[in-house]
ZAMARGU-4260 file (C-alpha; in steps of 0.2 Angstrom, whole numbers, plus 5000, padded with zeros to 4 digits):
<rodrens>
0) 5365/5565/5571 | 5385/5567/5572 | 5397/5569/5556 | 5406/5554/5553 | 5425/5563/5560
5) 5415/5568/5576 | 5406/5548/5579 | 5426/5543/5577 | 5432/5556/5588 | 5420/5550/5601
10) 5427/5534/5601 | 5445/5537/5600 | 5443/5547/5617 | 5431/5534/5625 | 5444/5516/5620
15) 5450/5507/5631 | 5470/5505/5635 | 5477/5491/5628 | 5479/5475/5642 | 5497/5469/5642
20) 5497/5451/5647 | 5509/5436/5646 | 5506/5426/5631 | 5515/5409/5627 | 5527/5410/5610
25) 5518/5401/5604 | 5502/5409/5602 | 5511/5426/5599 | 5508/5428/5581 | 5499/5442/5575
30) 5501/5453/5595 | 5511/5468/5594 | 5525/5467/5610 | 5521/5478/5625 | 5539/5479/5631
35) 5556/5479/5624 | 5565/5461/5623 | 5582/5461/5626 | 5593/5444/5622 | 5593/5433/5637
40) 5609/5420/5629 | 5621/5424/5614 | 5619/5417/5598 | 5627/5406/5594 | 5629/5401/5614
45) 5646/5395/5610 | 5659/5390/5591 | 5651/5379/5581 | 5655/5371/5565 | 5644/5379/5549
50) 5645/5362/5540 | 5651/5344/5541 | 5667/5340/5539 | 5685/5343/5548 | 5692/5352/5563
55) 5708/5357/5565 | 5722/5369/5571 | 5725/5380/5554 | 5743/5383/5560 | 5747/5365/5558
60) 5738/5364/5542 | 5751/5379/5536 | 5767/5370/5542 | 5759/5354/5530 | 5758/5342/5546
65) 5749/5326/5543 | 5734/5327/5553 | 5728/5311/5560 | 5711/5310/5564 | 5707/5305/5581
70) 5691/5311/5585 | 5671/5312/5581 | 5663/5328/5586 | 5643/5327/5586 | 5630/5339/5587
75) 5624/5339/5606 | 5640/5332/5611 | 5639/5339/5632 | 5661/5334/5632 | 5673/5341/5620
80) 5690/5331/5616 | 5705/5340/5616 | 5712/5339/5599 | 5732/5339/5601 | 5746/5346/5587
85) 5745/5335/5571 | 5726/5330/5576 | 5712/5333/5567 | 5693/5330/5573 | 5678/5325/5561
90) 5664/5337/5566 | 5645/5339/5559 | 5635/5353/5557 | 5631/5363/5573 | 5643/5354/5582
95) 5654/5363/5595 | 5672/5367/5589 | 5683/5357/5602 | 5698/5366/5610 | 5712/5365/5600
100) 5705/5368/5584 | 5701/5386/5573 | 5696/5379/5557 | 5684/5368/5549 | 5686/5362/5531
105) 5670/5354/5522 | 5670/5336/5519 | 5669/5338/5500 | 5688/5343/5497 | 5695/5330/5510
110) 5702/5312/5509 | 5703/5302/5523 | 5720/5288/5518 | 5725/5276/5532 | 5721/5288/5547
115) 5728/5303/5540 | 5716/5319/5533 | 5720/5324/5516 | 5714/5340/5510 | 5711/5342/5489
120) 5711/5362/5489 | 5725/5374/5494 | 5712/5386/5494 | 5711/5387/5516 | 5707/5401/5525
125) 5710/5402/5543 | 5692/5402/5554 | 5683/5397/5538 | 5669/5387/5542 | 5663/5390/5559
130) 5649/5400/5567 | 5657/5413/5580 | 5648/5413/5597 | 5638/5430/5597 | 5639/5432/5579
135) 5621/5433/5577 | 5614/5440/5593 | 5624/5445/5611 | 5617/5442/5626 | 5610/5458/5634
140) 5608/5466/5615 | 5591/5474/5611 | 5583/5461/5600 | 5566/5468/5597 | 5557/5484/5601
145) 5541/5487/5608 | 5527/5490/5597 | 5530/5475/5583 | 5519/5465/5578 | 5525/5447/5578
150) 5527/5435/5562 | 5531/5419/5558 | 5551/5421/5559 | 5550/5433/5572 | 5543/5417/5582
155) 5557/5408/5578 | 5569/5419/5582 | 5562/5424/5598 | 5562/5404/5602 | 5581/5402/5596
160) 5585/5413/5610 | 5576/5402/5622 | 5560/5415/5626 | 5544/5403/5628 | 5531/5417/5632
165) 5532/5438/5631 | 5522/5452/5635 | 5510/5458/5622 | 5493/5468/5621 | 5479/5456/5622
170) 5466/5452/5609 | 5449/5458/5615 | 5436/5446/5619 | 5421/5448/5607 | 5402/5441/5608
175) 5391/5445/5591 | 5375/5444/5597 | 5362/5444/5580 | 5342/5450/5584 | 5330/5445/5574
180) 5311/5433/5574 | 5315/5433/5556 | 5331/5425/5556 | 5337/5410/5554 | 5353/5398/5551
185) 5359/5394/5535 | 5355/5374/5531 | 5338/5374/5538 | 5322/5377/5528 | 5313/5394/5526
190) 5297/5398/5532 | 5286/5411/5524 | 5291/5429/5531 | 5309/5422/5537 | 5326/5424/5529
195) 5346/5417/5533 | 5354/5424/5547 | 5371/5431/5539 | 5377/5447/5550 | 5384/5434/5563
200) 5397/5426/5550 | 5404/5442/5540 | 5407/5448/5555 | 5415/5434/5563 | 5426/5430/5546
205) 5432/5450/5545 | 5438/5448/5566 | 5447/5430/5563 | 5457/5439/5549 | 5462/5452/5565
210) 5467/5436/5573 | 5452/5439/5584 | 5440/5421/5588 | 5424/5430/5592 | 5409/5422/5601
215) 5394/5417/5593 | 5379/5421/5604 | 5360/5414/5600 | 5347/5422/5587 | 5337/5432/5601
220) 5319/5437/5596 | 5313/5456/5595 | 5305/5454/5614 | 5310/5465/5625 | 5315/5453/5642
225) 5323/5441/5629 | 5334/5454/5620 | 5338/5462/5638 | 5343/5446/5646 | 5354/5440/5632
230) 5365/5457/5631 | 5366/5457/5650 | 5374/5440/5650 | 5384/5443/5634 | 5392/5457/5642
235) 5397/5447/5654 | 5408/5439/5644 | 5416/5450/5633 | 5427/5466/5630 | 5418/5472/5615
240) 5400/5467/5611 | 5393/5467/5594 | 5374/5468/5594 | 5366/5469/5573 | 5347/5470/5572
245) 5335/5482/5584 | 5343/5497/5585 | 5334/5509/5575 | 5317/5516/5581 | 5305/5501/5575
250) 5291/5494/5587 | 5301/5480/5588 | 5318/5487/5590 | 5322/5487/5608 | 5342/5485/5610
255) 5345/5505/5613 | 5329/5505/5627 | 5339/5487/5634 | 5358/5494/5635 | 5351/5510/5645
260) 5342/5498/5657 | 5357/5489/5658 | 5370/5504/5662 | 5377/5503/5647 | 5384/5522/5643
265) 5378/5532/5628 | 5395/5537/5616 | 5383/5542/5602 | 5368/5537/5593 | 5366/5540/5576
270) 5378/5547/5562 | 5376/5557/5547 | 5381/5541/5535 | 5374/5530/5520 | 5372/5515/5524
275) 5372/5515/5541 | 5364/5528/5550 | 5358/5520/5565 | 5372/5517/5572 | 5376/5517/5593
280) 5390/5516/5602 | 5394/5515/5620 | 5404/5508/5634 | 5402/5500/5652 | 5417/5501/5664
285) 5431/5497/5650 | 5418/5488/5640 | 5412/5493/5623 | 5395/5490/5613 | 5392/5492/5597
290) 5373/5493/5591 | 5375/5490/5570 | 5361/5490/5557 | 5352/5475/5553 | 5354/5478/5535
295) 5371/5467/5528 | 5380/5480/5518 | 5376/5491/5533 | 5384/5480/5546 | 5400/5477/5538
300) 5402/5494/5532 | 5400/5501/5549 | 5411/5487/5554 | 5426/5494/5544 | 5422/5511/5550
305) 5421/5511/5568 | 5423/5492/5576 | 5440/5486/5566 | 5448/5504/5570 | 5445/5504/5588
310) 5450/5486/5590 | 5467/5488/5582 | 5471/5501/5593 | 5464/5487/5608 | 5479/5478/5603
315) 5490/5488/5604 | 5490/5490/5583 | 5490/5508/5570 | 5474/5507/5560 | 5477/5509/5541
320) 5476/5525/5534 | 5465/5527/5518 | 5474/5531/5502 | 5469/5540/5487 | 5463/5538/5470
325) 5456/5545/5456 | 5436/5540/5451 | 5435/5531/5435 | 5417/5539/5430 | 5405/5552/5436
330) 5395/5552/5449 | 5381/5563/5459 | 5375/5561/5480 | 5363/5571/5492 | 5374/5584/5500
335) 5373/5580/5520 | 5378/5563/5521 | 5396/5554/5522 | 5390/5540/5508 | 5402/5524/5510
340) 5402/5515/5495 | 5408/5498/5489 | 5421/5500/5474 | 5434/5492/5465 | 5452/5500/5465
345) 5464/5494/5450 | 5479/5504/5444 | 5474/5519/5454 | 5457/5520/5448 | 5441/5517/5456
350) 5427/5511/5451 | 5408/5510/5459 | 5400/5499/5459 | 5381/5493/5456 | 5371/5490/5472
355) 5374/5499/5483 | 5356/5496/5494 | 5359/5493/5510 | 5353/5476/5509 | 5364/5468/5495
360) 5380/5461/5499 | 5382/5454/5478 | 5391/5470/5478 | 5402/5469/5494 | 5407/5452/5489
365) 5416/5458/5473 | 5426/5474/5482 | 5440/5477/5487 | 5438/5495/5495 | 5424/5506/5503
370) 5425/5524/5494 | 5422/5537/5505 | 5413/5553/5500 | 5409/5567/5511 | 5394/5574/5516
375) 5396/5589/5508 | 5400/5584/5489 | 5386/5582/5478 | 5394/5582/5460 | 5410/5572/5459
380) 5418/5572/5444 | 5428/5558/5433 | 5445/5558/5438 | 5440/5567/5457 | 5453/5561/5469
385) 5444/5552/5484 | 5447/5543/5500 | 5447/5523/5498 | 5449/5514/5512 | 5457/5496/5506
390) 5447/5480/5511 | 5459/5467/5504
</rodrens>
């Protein structure tokens, strides 16, 4: 067996660079850019009016002019009047300024009487109103560098400027292939000796919130051919495969003796953990396979550790760093193993959890961290600062 930092080494060496493709806007959110974006039009594109209301030249307004109004400026409008001396233009929001004109008054404070524009304050200010072209963005001007991860108004700000696709890191495709005679899908009835199938969908709900859709392949049996056949054409069809079930050393695990058959290389096997020991990694071409326990806690555990680090930095993303906090009671482990155990962080303290076993998930579905302990504490006491790994 390897110690937890030397199974996460392995893989750190072994991934994958991140694949930049061209992805449309609008299925951007979430990707990290693979390039630097640099504005292709300036923003505004040209003088608009910032809200309904009055064009005109301030320096008529200054020598108390009348100001006839002799024109209607829309938003969209492809032809501009020229607005004359003593001319003002009535212009909506977003509507180009038309030659002639500097200032925009709001509607609110003007009359209109026979013709003439009438303004109620004496509060004016030259260029008031109106959106100057380039006043948001230039074109040519670094908008966005390499590295972000894209957001909602991101999106939007990218689409202002015109950009309809972008180079980002793409999302891996991932197949979950679950093994197991015993399993079978939630909604049907049990029979004796068999129980639900659940590895399949924690595993698919923790990669949606990644942003990843993951592939749901079939239940295969513990029989040899079967389990062989199914990986072989999973691979096929993925960038990351994620086998649960038949990996440890059972008469009826055969996943480890299948992936060797297949070509699949070894990373490691194997890891000085709780839960979680028999864990496999390994890789074929640019390909990686993960082998996780059957058990539930063990699958999502491992999941956290190992599978979500590596494909965040597929895409081009930082893992998080864990953080620290203090333990809120007592507690005693066997020296030699990494334990990994579900907790619940509040106000910098954290607590542990009851049921722990591999195979209950009661307590996984109340926390909100994994504690990590190393393998070489045994007596940890109240108020010990730990590593906590956040899950929410």
């Amino acid at each position: 067996m390897i110690s937890v930092s030397e199974a996460k080494a392995i893989l750190s060496q072994n991934l994958p660079e991140p694949i930049v493709v061209t992805s449309p806007l609008d299925l951007c959110l979430g990707k990290v850019l693979a390039a630097d974006l640099y504005s292709p039009i300036s923003v505004p594109l040209f003088d608009n009016a910032a809200m309904d209301g009055y064009a005109f030249a301030f320096a008529d307004y200054e020598e108390k002019k009348p100001l006839k109004v002799s024109h209607v400026v829309q938003a969209g409008a492809p032809f501009l009047p020229e607005v004359k001396n003593g001319e003002a233009a009535r212009i909506f929001t977003g509507a180009p300024v038309p030659p002639g004109t500097d200032t925009v008054v709001m509607q609110e404070i003007c009359e209109i009487d026979q013709g003439q524009l009438k303004i109620l304050s004496k509060d004016i200010k030259k260029g008031e109103n109106i959106r100057l072209k380039g006043s948001q963005t230039k074109t040519g001007e670094l908008i966005m560098e390499k590295g972000l991860q894209l957001n909602p108004a991101m999106i939007g700000f990218l689409a202002g400027l015109g950009l309809s696709e972008l180079p980002v890191y793409k999302f891996p495709n991932v197949v979950v292939l679950t093994s197991g005679k015993e399993l079978v899908l939630p909604g049907k009835p049990l029979l004796p000796g068999q129980i639900y199938e659940s590895n399949s969908y924690a595993l698919r709900a923790t990669l949606a919130e990644l942003g990843i859709t993951a592939t749901k392949w079939p239940t295969v049996d513990d029989e040899p051919e079967k389990v062989r056949l199914s990986i072989k054409e999973a691979l096929v069809n993925c960038d990351v495969l994620l086998i649960t079930g038949g990996i440890s050393v059972g008469e009826y695990d055969f996943v480890q003796a299948a992936l060797e058959d297949l070509g699949v290389e070894k990373l490691f096997y194997k890891v000085k953990q709780k839960p979680g020991k028999p864990l496999y990694a390994g890789k074929k071409g640019d390909k990686l396979v993960f082998g996780l326990p059957g058990n539930p806690a063990s699958t999502l555990t491992c999941f956290y550790q190992y599978v979500k680090p590596s494909l965040l930095q597929m895409m081009g993303k930082k893992p998080e760093d864990p953080i620290s906090a203090a333990l809120k009671t007592t507690f005693q482990k066997k020296e030699g193993l990494t334990q990994f155990m579900k907790g619940r962080l509040t106000d910098g303290l954290v607590h542990l959890l009851t049921g722990q076993e591999s195979y209950k998930m009661n307590s996984f579905a109340v926390s909100n961290c994994l504690v990590e302990l190393p393998e070489s504490d045994t007596d940890l006491a109240k108020g010990t600062l730990v590593k906590v790994h956040l899950l929410q």
